[in-house]
N, CA, C and O of each residue as an XYZ file, in Angstrom:
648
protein
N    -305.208     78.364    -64.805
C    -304.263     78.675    -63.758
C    -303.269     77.528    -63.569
O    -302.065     77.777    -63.637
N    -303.694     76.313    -63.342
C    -302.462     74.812    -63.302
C    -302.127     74.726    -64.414
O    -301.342     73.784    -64.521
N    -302.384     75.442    -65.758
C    -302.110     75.221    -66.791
C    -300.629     76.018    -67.106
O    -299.612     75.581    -67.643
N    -300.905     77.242    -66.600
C    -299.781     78.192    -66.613
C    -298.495     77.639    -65.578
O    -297.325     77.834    -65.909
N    -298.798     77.040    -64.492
C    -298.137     76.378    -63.811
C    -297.383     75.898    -63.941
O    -296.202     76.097    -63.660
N    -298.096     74.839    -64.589
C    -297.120     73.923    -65.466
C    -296.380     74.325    -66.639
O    -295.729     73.534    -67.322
N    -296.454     75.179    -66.797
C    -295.692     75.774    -68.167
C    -294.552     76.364    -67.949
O    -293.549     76.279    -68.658
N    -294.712     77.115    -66.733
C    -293.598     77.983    -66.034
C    -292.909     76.773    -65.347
O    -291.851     76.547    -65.935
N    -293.088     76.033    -64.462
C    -292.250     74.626    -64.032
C    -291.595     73.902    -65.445
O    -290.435     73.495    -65.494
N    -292.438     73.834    -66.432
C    -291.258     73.318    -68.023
C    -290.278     74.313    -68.093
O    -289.080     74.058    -67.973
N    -290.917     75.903    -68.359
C    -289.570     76.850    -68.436
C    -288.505     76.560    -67.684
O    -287.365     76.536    -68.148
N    -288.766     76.337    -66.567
C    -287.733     76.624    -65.423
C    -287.071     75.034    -65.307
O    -285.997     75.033    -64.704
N    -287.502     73.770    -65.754
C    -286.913     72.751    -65.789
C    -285.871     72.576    -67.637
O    -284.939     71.805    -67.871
N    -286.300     73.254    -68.274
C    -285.958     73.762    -69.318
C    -284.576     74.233    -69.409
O    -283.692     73.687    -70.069
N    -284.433     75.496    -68.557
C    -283.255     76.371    -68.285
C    -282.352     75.298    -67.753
O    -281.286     75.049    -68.317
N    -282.785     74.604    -66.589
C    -281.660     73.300    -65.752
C    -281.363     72.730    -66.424
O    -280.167     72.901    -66.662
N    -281.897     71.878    -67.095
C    -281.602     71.126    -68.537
C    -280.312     71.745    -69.385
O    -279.164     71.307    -69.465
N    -280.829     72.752    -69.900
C    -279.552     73.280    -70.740
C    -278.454     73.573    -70.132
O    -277.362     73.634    -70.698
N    -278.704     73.835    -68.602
C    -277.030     74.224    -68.121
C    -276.383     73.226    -67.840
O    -275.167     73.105    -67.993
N    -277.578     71.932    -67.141
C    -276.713     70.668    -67.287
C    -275.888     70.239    -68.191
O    -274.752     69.877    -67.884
N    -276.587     70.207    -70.110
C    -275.960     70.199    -71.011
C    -274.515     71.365    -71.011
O    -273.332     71.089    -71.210
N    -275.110     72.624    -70.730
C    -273.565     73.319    -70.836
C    -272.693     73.038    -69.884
O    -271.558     73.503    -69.990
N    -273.052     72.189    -68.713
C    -272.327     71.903    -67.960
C    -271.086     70.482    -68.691
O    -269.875     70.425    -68.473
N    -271.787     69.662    -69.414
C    -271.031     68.393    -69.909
C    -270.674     68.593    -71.101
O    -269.930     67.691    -71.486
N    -270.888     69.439    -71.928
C    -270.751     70.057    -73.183
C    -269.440     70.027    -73.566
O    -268.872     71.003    -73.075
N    -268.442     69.120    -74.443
C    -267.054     68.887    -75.092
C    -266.322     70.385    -75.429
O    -266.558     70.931    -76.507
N    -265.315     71.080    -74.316
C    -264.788     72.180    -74.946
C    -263.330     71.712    -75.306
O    -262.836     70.632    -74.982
N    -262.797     72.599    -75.949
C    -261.225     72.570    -76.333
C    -260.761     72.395    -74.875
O    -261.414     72.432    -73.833
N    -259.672     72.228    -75.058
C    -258.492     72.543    -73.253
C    -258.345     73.594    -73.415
O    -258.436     74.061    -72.280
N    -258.020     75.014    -74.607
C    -257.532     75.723    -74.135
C    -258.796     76.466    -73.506
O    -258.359     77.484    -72.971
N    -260.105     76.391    -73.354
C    -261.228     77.287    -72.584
C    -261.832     76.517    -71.896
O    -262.875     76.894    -71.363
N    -261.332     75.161    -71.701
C    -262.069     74.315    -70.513
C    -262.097     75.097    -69.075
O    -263.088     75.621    -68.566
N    -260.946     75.054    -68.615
C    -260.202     75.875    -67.612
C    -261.646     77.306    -67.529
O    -262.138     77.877    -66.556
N    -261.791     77.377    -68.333
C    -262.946     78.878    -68.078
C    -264.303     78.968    -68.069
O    -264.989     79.982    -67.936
N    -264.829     77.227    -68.299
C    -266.163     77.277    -68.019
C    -266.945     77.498    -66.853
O    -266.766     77.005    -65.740
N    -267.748     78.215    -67.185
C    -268.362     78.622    -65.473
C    -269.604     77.741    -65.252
O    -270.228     77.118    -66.111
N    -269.819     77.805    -64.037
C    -271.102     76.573    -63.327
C    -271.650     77.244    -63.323
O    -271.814     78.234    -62.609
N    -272.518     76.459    -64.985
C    -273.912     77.212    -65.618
C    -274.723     76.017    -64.655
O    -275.761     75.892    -65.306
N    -274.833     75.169    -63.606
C    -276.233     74.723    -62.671
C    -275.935     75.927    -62.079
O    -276.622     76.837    -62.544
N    -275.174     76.263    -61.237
C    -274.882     76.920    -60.106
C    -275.328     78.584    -60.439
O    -275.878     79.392    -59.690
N    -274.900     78.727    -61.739
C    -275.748     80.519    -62.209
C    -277.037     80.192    -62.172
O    -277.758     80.695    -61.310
N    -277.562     79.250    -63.153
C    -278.675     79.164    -63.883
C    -279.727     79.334    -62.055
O    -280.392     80.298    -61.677
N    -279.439     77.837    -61.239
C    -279.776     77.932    -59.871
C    -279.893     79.196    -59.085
O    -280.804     79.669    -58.405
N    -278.915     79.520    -59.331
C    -279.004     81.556    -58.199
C    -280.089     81.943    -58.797
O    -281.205     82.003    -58.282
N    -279.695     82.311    -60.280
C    -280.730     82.920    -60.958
C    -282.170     83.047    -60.058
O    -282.692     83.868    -59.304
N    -282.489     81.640    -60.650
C    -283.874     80.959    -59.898
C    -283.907     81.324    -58.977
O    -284.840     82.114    -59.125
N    -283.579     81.436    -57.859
C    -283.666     81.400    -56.152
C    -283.651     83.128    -56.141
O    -284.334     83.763    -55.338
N    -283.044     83.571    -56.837
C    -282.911     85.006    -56.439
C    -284.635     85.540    -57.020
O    -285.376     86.406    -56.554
N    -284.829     84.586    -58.221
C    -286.399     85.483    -59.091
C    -287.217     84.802    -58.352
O    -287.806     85.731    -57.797
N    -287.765     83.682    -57.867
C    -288.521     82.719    -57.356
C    -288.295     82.253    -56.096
O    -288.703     81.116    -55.857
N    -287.758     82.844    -55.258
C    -287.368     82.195    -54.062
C    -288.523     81.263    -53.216
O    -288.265     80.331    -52.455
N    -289.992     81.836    -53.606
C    -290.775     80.806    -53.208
C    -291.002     79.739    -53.574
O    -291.911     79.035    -53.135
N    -290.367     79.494    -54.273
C    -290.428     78.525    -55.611
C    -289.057     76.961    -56.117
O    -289.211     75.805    -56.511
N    -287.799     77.860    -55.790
C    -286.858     77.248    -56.157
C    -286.022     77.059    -55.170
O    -285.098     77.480    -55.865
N    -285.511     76.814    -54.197
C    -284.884     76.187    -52.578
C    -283.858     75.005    -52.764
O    -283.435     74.218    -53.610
N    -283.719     75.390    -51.396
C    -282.502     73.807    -51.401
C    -282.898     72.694    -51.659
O    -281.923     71.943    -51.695
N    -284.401     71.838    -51.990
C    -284.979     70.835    -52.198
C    -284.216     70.657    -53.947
O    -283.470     69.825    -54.464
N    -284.840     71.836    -54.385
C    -284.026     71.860    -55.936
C    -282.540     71.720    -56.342
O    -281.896     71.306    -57.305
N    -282.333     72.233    -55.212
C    -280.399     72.567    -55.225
C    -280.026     70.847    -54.931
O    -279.178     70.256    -55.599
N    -280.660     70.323    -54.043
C    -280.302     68.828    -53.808
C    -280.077     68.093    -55.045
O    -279.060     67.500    -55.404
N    -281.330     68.247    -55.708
C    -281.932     67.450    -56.895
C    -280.735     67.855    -57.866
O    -279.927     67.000    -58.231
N    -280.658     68.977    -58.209
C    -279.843     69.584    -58.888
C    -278.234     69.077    -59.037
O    -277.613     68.818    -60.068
N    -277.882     69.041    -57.916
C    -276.721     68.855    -57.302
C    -276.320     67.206    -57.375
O    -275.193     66.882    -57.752
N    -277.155     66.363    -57.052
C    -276.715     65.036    -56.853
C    -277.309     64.587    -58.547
O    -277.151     63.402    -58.840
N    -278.013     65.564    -59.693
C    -278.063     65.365    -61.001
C    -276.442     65.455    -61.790
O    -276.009     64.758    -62.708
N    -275.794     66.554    -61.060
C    -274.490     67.202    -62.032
C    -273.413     66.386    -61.344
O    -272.343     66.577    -61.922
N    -273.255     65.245    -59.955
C    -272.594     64.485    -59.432
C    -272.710     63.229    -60.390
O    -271.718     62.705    -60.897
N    -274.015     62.790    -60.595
C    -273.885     61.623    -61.809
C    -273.613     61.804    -62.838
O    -273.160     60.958    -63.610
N    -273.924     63.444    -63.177
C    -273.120     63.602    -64.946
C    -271.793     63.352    -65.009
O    -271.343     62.882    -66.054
N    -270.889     63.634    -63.851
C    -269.829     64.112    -63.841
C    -268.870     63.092    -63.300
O    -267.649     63.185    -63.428
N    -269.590     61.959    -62.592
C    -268.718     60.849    -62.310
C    -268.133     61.509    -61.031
O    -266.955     61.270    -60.764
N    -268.707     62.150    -60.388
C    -267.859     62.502    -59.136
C    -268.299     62.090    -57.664
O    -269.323     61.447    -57.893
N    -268.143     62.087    -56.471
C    -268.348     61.548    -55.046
C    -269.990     61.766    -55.357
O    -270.354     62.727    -56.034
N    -270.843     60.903    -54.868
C    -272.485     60.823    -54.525
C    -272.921     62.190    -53.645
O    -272.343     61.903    -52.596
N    -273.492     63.349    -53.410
C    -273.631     64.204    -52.431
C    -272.572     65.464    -52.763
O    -273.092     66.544    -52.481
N    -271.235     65.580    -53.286
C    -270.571     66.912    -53.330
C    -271.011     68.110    -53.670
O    -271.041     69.209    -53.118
N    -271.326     67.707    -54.629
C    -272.316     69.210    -55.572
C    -273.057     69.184    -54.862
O    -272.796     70.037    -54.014
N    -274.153     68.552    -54.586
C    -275.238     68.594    -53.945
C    -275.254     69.285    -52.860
O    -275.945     70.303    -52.820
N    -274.634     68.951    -51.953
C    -274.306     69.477    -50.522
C    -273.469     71.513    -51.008
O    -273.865     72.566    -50.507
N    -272.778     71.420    -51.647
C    -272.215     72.246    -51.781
C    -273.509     73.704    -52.866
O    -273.473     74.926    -52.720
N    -274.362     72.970    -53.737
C    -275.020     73.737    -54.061
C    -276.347     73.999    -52.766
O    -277.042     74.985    -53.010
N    -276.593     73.492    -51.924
C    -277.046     73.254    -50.961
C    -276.945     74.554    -50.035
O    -277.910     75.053    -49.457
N    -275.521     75.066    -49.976
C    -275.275     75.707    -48.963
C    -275.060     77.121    -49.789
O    -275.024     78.125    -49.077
N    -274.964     77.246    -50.728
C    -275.117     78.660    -51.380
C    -276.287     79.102    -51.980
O    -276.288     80.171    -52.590
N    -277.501     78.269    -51.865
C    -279.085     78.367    -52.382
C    -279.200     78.869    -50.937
O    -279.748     79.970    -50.875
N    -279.002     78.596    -50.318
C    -279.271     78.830    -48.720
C    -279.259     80.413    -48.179
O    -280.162     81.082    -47.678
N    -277.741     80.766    -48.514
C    -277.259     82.259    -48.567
C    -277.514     83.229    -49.648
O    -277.003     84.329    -49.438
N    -278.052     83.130    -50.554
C    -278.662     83.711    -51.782
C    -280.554     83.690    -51.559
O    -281.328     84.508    -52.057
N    -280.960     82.393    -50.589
C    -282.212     82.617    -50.435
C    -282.807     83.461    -49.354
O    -283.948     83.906    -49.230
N    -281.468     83.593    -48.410
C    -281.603     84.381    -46.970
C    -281.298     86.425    -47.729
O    -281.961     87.446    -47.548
N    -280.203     86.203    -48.422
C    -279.911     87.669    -49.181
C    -280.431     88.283    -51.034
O    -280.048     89.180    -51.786
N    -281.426     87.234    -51.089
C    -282.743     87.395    -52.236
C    -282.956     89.093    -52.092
O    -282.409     89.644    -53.048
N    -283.390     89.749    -51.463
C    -284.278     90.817    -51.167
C    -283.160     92.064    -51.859
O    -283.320     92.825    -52.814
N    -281.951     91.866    -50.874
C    -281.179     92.769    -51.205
C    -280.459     92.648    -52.755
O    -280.341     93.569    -53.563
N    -280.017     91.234    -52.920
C    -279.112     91.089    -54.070
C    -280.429     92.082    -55.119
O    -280.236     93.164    -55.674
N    -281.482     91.407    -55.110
C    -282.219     92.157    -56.531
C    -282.388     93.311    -56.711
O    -282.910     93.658    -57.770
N    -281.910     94.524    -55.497
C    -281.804     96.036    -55.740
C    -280.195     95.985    -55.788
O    -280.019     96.981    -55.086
N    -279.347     95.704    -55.994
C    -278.028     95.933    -56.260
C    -277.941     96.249    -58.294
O    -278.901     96.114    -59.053
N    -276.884     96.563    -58.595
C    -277.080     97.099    -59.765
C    -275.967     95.587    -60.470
O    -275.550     94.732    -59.687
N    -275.768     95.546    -61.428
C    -275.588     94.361    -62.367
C    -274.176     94.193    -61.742
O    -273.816     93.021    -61.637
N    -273.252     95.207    -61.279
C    -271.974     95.214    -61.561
C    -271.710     94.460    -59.963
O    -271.205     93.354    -59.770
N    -272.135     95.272    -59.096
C    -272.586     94.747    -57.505
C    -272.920     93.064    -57.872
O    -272.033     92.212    -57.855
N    -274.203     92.803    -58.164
C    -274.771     91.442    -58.105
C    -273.459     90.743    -58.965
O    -273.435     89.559    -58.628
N    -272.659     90.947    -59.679
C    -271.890     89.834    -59.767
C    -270.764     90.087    -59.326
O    -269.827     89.793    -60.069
N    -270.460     90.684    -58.043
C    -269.253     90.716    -57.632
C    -269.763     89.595    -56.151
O    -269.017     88.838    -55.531
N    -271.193     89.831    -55.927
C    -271.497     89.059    -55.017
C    -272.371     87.168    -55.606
O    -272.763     86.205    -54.946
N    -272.332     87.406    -56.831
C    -272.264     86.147    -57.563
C    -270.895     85.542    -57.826
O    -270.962     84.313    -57.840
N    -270.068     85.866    -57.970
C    -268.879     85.680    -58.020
C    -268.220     85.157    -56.842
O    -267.507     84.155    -56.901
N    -268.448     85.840    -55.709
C    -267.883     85.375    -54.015
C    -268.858     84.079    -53.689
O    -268.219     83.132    -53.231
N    -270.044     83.886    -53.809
C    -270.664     82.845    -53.496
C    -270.410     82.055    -54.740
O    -270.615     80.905    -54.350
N    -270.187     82.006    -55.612
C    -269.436     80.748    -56.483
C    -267.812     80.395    -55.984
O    -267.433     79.244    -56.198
N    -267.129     81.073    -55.518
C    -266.036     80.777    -54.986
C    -266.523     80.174    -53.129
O    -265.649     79.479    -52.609
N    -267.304     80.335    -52.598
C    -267.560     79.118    -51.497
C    -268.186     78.386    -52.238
O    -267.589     77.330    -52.032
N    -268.868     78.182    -52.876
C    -269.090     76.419    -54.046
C    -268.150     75.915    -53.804
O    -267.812     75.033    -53.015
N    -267.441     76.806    -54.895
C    -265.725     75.954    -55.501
C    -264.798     75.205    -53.577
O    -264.162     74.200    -53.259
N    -265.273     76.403    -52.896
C    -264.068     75.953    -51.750
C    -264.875     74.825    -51.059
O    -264.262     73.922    -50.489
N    -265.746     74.838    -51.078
C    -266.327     73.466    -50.576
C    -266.727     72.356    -51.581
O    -267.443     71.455    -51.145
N    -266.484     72.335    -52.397
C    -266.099     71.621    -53.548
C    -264.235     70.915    -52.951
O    -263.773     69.844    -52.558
N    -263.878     71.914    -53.147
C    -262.365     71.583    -52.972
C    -261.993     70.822    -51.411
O    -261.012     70.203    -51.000
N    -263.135     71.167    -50.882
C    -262.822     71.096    -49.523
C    -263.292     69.590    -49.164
O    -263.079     69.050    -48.079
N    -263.946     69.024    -50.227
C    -264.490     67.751    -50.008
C    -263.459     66.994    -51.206
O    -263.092     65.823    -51.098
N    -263.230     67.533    -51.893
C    -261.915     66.972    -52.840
C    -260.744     66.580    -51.811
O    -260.098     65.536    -51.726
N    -260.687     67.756    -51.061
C    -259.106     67.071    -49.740
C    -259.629     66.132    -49.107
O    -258.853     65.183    -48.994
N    -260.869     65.941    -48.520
C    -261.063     65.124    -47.896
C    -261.081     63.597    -48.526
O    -260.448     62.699    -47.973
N    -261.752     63.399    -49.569
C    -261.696     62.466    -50.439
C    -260.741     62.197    -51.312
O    -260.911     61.219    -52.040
N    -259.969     62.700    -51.396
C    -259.037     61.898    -52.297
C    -257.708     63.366    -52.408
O    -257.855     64.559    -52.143
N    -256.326     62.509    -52.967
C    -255.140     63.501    -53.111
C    -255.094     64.354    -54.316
O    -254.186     64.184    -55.129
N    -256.190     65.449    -54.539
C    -255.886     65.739    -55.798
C    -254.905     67.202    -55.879
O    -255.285     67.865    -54.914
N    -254.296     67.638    -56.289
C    -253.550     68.846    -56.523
C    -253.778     70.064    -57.218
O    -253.456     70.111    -58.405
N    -254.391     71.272    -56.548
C    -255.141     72.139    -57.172
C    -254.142     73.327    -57.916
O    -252.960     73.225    -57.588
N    -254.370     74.117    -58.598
C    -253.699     75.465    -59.483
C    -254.471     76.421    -59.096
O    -255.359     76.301    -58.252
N    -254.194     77.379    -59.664
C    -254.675     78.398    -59.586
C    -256.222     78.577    -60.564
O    -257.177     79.333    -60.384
N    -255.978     77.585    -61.580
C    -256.976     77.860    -62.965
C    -258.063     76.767    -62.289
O    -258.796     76.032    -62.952
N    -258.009     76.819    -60.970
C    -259.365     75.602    -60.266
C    -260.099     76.756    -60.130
O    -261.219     76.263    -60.269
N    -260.383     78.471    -59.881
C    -260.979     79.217    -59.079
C    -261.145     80.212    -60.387
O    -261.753     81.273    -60.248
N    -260.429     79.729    -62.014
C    -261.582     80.347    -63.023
C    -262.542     80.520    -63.433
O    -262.834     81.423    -64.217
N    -263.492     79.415    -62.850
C    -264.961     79.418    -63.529
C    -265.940     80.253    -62.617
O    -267.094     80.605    -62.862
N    -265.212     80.462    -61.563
C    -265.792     81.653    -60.720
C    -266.121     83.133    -61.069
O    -267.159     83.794    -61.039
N    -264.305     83.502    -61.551
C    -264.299     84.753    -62.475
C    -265.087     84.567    -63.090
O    -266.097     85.160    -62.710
N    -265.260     83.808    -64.232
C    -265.796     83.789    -65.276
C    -267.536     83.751    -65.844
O    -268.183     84.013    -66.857
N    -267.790     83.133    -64.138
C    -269.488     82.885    -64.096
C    -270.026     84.399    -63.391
O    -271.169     84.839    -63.509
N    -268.909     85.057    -62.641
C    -268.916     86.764    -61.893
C    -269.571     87.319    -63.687
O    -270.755     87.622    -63.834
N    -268.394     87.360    -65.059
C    -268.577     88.229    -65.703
C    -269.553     87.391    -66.727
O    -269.663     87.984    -67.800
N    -270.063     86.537    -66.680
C    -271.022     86.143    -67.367
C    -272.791     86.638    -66.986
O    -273.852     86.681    -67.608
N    -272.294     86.959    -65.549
C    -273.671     87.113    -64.876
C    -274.292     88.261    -65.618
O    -275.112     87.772    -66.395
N    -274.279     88.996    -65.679
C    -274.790     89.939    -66.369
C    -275.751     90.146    -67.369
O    -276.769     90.810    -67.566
N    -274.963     89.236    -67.980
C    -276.205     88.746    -69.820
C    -276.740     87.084    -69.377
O    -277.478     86.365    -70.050
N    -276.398     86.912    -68.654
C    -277.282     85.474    -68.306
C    -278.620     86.137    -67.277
O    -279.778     85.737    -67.397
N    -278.206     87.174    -66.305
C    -279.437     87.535    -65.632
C    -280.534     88.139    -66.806
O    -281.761     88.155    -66.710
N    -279.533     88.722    -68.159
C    -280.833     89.181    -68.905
C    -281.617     88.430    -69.681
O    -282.781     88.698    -69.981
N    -280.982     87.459    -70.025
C    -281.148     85.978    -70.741
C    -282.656     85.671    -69.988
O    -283.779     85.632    -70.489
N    -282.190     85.458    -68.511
C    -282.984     84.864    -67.703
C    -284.181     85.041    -67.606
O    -285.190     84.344    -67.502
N    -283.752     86.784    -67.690
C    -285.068     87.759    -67.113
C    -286.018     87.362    -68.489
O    -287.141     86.857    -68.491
N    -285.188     87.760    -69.634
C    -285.651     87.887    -70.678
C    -287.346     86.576    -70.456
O    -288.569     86.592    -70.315
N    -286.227     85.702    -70.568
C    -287.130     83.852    -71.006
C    -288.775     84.441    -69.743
O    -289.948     84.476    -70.115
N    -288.233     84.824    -68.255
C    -289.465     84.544    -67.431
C    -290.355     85.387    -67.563
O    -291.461     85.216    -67.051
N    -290.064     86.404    -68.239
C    -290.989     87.645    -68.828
C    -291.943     86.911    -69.606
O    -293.084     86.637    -69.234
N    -291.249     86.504    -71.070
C    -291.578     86.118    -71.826
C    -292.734     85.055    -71.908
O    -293.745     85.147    -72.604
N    -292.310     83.789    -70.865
C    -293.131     82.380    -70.314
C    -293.858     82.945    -69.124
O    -294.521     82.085    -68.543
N    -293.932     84.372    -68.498
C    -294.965     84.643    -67.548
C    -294.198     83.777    -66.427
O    -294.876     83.510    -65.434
N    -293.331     83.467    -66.446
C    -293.060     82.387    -65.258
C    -293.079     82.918    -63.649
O    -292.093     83.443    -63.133
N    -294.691     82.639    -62.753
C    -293.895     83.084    -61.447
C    -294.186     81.778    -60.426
O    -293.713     81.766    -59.289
């Protein structure tokens, strides 16, 4: 039984791992602009399958991990993945009877309060000047959701992970 435990805690530290990597991962410029926040999917994911399991304690950890990858303010991510583990752990029940197309229209809106409180601690901290192509990786993590939830599902089936 602690054996399986621990196996499913590697899976699931496993998955973070790699999105961290896809998170720092060298793209061209012309599809930088479109990478989506694989912590921030990979994280829902979790919280939506495991909610007893995966919480804002993780989202912290998580969060102040992808702040040191990234060279950015101590706490932003953190705080900001913080507050959408929060609203995904309170609307767990419902999101998982919604149908694929639903769940990422509402994966999609809670990655865009990331991004705005992201941005929102960017004004506060420093003068930076935003576009329009700041609020792509949102789209883009909306239409990714789909085959990453099956990805997901796939792996915790597979590793028994609960």
């Amino acid at each position: 039984m602690i054996q399986e435990q621990a196996n499913a805690s590697h899976v699931i530290l496993i998955t973070f791992a790699i999105a961290l990597m896809l998170t720092v991962l060298p793209l061209p410029e012309v599809v930088a602009d479109y990478r989506p926040d694989w912590v921030a999917l990979v994280l829902l994911y979790w919280v939506m399958a495991l909610p007893q399991r995966i919480g804002v304690s993780i989202a912290w950890i998580l969060g102040v991990s992808l702040d040191v990858l990234k060279g950015t303010l101590l706490g932003q991510h953190a705080l900001a993945l913080v507050v959408i583990v929060f609203i995904v752990q309170h609307l767990h029940l419902r999101l998982r009877m919604y149908p694929f197309r639903q769940q990422s229209v509402v994966i999609g809106f809670t990655l865009i309060i990331y991004q705005a409180l992201l941005l929102w601690i960017y004004d506060m901290t420093s003068t930076v000047s935003i576009t329009w192509s700041y609020w792509l990786p949102s789209l883009t993590g909306a239409l990714l959701w789909p085959w990453l939830l099956l990805v997901l599902r796939g792996i915790r089936r597979r590793y028994n992970v609960r």
